[in-house]
MINU-470067 format. One record per residue (C-alpha): residue in three letters; x, y, z negated. Coordinates in pm, whole numbers, plus 50000, padded with zeros to 5 digits. Layout:
+------+-------+-------+-------+
: code :     X :     Y :     Z :
+------+-------+-------+-------+
:  ALA :     X :     Y :     Z :
...
+------+-------+-------+-------+
***
This chain:
+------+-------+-------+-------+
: code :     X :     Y :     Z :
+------+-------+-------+-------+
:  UNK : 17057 : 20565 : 58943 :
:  UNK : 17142 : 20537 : 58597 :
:  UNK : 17311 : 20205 : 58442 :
:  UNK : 16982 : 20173 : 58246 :
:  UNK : 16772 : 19906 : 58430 :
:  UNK : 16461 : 20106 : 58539 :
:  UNK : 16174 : 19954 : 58381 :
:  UNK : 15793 : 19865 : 58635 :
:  UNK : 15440 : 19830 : 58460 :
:  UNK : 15260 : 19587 : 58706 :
:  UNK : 14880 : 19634 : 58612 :
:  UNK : 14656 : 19359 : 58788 :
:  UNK : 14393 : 19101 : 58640 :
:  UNK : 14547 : 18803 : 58873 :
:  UNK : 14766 : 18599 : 58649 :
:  UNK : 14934 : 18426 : 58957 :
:  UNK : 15011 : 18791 : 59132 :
:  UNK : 15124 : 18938 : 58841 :
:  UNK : 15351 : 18653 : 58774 :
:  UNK : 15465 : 18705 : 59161 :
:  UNK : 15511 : 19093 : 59193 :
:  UNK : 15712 : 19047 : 58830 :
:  UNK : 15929 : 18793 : 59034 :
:  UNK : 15990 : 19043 : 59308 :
:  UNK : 16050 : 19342 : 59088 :
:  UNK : 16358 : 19146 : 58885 :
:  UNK : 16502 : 19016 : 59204 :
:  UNK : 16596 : 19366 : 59286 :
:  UNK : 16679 : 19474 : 58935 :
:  UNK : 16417 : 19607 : 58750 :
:  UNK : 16270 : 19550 : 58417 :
:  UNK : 15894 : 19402 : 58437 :
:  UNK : 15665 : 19503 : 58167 :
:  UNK : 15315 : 19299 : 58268 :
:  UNK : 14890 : 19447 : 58173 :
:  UNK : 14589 : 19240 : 58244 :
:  UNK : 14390 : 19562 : 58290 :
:  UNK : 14379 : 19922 : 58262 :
:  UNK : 14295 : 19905 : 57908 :
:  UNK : 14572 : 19761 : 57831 :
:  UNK : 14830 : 19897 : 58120 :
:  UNK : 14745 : 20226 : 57922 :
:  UNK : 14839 : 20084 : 57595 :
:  UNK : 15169 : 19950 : 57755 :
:  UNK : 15251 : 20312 : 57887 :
:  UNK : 15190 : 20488 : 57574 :
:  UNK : 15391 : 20260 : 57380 :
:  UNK : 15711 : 20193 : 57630 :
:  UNK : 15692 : 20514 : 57908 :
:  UNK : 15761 : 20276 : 58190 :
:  UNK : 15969 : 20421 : 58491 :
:  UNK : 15699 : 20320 : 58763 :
:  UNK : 15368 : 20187 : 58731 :
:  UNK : 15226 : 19930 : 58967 :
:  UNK : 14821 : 19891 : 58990 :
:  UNK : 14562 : 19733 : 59089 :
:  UNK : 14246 : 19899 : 59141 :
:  UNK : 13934 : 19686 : 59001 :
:  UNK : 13995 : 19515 : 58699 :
:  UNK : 13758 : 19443 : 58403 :
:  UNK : 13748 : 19691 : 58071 :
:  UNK : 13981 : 20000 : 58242 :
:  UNK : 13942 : 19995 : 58652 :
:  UNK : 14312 : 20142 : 58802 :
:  UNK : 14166 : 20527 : 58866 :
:  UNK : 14029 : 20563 : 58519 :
:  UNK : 14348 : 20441 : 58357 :
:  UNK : 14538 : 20701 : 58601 :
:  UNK : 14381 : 20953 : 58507 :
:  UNK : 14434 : 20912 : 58159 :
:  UNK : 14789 : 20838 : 58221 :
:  UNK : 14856 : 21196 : 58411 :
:  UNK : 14715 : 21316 : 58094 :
:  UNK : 15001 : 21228 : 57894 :
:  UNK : 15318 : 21502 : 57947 :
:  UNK : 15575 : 21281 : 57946 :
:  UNK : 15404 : 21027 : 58228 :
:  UNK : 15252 : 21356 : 58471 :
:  UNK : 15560 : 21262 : 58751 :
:  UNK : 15599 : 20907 : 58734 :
:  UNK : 15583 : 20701 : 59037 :
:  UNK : 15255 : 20450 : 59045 :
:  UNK : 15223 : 20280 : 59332 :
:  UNK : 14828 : 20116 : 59405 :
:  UNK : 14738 : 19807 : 59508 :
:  UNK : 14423 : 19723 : 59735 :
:  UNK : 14254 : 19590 : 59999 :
:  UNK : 14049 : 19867 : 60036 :
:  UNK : 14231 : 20145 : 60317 :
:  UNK : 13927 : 20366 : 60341 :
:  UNK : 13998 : 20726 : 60370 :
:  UNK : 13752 : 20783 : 60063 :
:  UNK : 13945 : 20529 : 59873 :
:  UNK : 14289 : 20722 : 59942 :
:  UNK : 14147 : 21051 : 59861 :
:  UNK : 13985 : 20918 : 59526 :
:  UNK : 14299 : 20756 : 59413 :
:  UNK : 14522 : 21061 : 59508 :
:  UNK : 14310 : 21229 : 59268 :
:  UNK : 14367 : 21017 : 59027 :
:  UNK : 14715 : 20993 : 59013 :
:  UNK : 14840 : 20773 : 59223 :
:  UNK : 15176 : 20845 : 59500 :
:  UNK : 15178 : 20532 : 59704 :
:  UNK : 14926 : 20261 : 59866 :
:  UNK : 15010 : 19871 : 59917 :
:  UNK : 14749 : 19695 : 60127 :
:  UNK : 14675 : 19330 : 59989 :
:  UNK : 14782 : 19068 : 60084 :
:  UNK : 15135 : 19246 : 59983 :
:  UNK : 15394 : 19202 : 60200 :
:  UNK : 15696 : 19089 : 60003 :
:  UNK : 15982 : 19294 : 60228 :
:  UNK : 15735 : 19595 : 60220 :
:  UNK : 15654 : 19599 : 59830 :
:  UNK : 16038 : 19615 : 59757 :
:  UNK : 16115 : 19874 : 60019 :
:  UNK : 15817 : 20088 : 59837 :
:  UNK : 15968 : 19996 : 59495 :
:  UNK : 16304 : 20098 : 59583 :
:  UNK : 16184 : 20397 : 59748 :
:  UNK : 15962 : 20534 : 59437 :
:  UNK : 16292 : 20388 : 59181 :
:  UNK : 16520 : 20678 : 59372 :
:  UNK : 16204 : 20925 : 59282 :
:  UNK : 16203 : 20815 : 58907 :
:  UNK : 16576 : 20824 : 58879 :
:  UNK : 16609 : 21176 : 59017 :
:  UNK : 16262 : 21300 : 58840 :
:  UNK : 16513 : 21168 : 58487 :
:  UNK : 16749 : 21359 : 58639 :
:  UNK : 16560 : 21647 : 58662 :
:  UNK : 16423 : 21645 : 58274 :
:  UNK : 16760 : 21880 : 58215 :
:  UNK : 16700 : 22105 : 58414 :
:  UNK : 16352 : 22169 : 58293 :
:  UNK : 16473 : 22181 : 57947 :
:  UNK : 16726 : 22436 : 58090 :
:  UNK : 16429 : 22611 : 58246 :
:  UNK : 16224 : 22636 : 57984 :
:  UNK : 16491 : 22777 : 57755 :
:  UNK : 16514 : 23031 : 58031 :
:  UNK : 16140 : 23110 : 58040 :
:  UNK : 16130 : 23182 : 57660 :
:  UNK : 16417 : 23401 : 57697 :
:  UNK : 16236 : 23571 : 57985 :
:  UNK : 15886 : 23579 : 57766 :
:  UNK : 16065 : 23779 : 57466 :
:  UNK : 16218 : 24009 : 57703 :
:  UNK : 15883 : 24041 : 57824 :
:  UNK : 15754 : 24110 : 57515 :
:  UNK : 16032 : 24360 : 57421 :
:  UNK : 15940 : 24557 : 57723 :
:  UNK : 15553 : 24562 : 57617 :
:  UNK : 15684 : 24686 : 57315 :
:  UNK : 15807 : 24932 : 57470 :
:  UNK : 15570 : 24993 : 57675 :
:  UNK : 15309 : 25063 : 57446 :
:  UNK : 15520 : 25299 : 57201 :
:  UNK : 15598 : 25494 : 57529 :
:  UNK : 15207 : 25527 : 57584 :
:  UNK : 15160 : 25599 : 57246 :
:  UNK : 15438 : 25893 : 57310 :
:  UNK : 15234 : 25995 : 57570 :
:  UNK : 14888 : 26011 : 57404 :
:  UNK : 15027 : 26197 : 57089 :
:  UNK : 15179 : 26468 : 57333 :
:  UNK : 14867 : 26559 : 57533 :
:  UNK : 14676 : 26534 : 57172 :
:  UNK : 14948 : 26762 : 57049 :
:  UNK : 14803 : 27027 : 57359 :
:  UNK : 14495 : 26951 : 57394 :
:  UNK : 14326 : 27046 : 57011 :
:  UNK : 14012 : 26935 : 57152 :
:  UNK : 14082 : 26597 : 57268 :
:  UNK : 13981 : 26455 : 56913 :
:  UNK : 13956 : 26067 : 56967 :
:  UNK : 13862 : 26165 : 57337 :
:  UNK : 14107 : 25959 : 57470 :
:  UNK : 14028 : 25667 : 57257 :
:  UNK : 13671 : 25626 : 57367 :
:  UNK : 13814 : 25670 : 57785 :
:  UNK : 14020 : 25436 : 57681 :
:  UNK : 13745 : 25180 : 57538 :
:  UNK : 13489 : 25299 : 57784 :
:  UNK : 13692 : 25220 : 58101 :
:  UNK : 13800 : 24838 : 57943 :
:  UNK : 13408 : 24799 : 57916 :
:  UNK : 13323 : 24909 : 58244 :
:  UNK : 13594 : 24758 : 58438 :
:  UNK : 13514 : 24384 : 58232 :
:  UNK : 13151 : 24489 : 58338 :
:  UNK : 13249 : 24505 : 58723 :
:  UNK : 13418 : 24160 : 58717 :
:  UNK : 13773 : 24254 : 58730 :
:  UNK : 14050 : 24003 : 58664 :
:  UNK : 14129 : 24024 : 58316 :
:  UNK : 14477 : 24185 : 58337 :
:  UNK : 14353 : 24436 : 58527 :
:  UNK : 14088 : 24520 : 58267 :
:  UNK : 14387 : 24528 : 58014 :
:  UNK : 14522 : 24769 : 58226 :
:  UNK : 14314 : 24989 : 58295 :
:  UNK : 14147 : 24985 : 57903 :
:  UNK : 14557 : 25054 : 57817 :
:  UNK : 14611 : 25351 : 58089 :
:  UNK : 14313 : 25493 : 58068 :
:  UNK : 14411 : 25712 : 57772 :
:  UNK : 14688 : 25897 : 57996 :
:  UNK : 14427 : 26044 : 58247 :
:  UNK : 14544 : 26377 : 58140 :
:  UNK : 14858 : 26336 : 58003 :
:  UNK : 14948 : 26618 : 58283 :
:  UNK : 14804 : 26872 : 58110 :
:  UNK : 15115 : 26912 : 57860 :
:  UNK : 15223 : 27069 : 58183 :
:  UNK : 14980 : 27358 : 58178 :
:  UNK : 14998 : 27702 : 57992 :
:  UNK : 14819 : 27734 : 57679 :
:  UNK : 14664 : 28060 : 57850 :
:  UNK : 14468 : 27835 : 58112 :
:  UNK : 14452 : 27509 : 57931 :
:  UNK : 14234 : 27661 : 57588 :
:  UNK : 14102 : 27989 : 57754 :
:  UNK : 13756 : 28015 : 57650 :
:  UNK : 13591 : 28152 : 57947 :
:  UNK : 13548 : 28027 : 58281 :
:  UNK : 13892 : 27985 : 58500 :
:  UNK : 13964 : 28253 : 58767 :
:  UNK : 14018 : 28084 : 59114 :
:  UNK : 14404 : 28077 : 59063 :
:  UNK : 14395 : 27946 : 58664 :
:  UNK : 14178 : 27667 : 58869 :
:  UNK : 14444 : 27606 : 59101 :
:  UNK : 14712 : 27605 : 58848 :
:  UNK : 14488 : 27349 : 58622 :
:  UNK : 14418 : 27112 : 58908 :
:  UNK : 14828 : 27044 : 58948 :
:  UNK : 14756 : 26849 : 58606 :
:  UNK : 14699 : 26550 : 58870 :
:  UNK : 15017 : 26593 : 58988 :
:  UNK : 15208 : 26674 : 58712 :
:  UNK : 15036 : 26338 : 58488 :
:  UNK : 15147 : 26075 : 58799 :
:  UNK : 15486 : 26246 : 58772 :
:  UNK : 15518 : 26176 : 58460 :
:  UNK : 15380 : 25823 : 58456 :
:  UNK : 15623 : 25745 : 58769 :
:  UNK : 15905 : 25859 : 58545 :
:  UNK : 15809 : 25606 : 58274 :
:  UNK : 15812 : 25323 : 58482 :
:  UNK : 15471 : 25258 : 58475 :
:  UNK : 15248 : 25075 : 58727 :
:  UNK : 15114 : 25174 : 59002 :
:  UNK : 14771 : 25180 : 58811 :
:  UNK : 14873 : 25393 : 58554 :
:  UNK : 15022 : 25625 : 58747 :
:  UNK : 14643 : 25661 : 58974 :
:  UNK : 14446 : 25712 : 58704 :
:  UNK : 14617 : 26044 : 58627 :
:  UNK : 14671 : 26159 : 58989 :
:  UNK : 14272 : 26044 : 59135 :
:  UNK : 14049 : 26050 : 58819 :
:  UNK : 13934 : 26423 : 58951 :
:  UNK : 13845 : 26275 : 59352 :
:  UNK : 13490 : 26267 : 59412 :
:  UNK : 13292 : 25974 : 59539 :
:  UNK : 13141 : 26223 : 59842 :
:  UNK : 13483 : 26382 : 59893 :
:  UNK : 13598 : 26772 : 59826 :
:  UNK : 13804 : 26605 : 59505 :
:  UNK : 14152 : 26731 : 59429 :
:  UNK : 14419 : 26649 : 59465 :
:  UNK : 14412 : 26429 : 59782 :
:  UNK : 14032 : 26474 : 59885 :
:  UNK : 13977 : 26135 : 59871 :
:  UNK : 13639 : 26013 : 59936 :
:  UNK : 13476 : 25653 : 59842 :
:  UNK : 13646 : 25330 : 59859 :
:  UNK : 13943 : 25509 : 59922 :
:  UNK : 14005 : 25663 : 59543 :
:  UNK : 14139 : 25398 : 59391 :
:  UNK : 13893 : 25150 : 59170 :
:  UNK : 14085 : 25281 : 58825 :
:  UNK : 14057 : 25590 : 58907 :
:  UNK : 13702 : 25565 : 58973 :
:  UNK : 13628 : 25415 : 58667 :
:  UNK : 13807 : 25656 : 58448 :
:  UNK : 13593 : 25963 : 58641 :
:  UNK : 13272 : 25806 : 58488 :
:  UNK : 13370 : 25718 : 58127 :
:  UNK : 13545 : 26082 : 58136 :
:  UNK : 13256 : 26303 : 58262 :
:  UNK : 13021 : 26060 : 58058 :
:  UNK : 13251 : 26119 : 57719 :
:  UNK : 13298 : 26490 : 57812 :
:  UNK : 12940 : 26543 : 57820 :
:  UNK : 12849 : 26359 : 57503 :
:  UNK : 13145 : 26527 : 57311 :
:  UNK : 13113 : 26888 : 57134 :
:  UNK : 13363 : 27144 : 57334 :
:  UNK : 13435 : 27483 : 57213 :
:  UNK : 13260 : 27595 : 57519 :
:  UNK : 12940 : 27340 : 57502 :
:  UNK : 12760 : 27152 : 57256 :
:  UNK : 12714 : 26761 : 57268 :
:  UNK : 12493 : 26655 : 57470 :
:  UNK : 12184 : 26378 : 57376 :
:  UNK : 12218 : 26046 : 57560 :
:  UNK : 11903 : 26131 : 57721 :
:  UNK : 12090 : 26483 : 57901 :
:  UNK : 12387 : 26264 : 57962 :
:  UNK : 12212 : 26005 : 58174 :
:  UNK : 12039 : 26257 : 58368 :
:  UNK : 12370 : 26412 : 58444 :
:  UNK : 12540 : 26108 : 58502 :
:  UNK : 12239 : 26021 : 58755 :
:  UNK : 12289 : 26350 : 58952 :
:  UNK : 12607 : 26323 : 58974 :
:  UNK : 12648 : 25940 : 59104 :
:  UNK : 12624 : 25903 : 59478 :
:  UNK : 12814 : 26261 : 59517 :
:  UNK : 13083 : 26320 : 59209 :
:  UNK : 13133 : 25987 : 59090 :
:  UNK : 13101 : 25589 : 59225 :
:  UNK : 12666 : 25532 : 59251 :
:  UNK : 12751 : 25139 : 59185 :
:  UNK : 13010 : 25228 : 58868 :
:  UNK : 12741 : 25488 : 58692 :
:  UNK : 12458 : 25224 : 58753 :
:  UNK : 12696 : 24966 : 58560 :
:  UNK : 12766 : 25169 : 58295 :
:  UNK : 12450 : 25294 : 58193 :
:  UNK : 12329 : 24949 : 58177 :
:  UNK : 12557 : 24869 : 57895 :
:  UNK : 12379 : 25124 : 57609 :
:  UNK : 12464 : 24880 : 57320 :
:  UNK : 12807 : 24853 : 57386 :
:  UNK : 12860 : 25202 : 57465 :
:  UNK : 12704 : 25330 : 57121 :
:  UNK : 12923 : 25085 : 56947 :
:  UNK : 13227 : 25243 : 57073 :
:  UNK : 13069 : 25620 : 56968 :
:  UNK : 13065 : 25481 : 56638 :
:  UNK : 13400 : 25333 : 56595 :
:  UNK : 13593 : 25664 : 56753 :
:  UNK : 13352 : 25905 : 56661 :
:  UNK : 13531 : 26288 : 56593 :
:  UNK : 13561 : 26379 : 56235 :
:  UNK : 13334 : 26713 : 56238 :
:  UNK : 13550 : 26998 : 56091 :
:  UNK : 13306 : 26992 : 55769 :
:  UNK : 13405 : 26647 : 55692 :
:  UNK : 13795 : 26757 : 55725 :
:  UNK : 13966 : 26782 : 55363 :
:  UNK : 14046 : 27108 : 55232 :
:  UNK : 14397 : 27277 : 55312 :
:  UNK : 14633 : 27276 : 54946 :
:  UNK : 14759 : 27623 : 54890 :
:  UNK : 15047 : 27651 : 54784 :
:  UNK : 15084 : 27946 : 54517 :
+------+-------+-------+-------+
***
């Protein structure tokens, strides 16, 4: 203990016991700071942070457990000692007053040997719980350093994506803000399904690298016009492979890195490139499929024009149960409103809109 006389708050509305557990307390050294009630025991710790608080339970104005709660409340008071006097042992009575706040029970009448064996017991808590107020300042330095490394990496992290959207934009001339609105869509839907909200983050941030695997494949398969021979197919399906390769060599999550690799597994199975089936594709994954086929269909390709919202649906509808998640499709269609708003805000700019090329003479 420190050479600082700890200093005990003894809360109780009985002039002659306060007056006796003040007696006790400065027989064995400590500093005796007296409240008539909880109104006024608060008052007392806001004003002089006592070392350890010593309560009765019913008073008039402030009853103990009220004015422990209020006490916890305060930052600077959350691990000091209060001991609580009563004459009630019930188990409901402990449990309320645990609660509340309190750390130790003295049964009335108080035993004088007992009260300053509990005093001296809870003192040793308050001097080490001082002596631990350095190393939580040391901690917390720590923590901030840890939180702007943190948010170094995420800066990082998010020019890396950005690397990796502007490269598969850069091969894809059709992608448009394609990968915008997966990116929107699949942050809807997954908020929509109840996720925890860092894994909606995640999956609204990943989403836009679904095919980043498709700077892999030749220009000759990836914008042919016509329909792929059997072996162009096989050759574009590696794209899976070739995105979570890429995402593993980034350092990404594990999430990121499915979303790529399982976004072309179907709900019924015969999916590439694991023929995964159900439950088993993972729930990113299956969320991307149905904002992807749902965008794909609504967007203009150079091999099919965009689709109403009325062709969509009935697509969509076909296809749930057997190409994509019944339950996911079901959720998403239900959410028209917020799904037009996010056609509007990343809608493609049509080529007639596009300004005119300067030539140069």
């Amino acid at each position: 203990m420190s050479d600082r006389r700890l200093r005990i708050l003894l809360v109780d509305d009985d002039p002659v016991q306060r007056r006796w557990l003040k007696l006790l307390s400065e027989r064995v050294g400590f500093e005796a700071l007296l409240a008539a009630d909880g109104s006024e025991g608060l008052a007392v710790v806001r004003r002089e942070r006592p070392d350890i608080i010593v309560t009765d339970v019913h008073m008039p104005r402030m009853q103990g457990p009220r004015m422990l709660e209020l006490i916890r409340k305060i930052p600077e008071m959350v691990d000091t000692p209060v001991i609580v006097v009563t004459a009630d042992v019930s188990r409901e009575t402990k449990i309320r007053l645990l609660t509340a706040g309190a750390d130790d029970f003295i049964v009335k009448p108080i035993d004088a040997d007992e009260f300053t064996a509990r005093l001296m017991a809870q003192a040793r808590r308050s001097s080490l719980n001082t002596e631990l107020t350095l190393v939580r300042a040391q901690r917390d330095a720590a923590q901030a350093q840890l939180r702007e490394r943190a948010d170094e990496l995420e800066r990082l992290t998010f020019g890396l994506i950005t690397a990796l959207e502007k490269a598969n934009s850069f091969n894809d001339s059709e992608t448009g803000n394609h990968i915008r609105r997966v990116s929107e869509f699949a942050g809807l839907l997954a908020r929509a399904s109840g996720c925890p909200n860092d894994y909606v983050e995640q999956v609204r941030r990943y989403a836009s690298l679904h095919d980043v695997g498709k700077v892999g494949i030749r220009d000759a398969i990836l914008k042919k016009p016509g329909k792929l021979t059997s072996e162009e197919f096989e050759e574009m399906k590696t794209h899976t492979l070739i995105g979570a390769d890429l995402i593993r060599a980034a350092g990404l999550p594990q999430i990121a890195v499915n979303i790529p690799l399982c976004h072309h597994e179907r709900w019924a199975g015969g999916g590439y490139p694991r023929n995964l089936r159900g439950d088993a594709i993972p729930l990113e994954a299956r969320i991307v499929a149905v904002v992807d086929v749902y965008d794909a269909l609504r967007s203009k390709r150079h091999y099919k024009p965009s689709f109403s919202i009325e062709k969509t649906t009935a697509i969509m509808l076909e296809s749930a149960g057997s190409h994509l998640d019944p339950n996911l499709v079901e959720l998403f269609l239900s959410l028209p409103e917020e799904i037009a708003k996010i056609e509007a805000e990343y809608a493609d700019v049509s080529e007639e809109a596009q300004p005119a090329a300067v030539v140069w003479a």
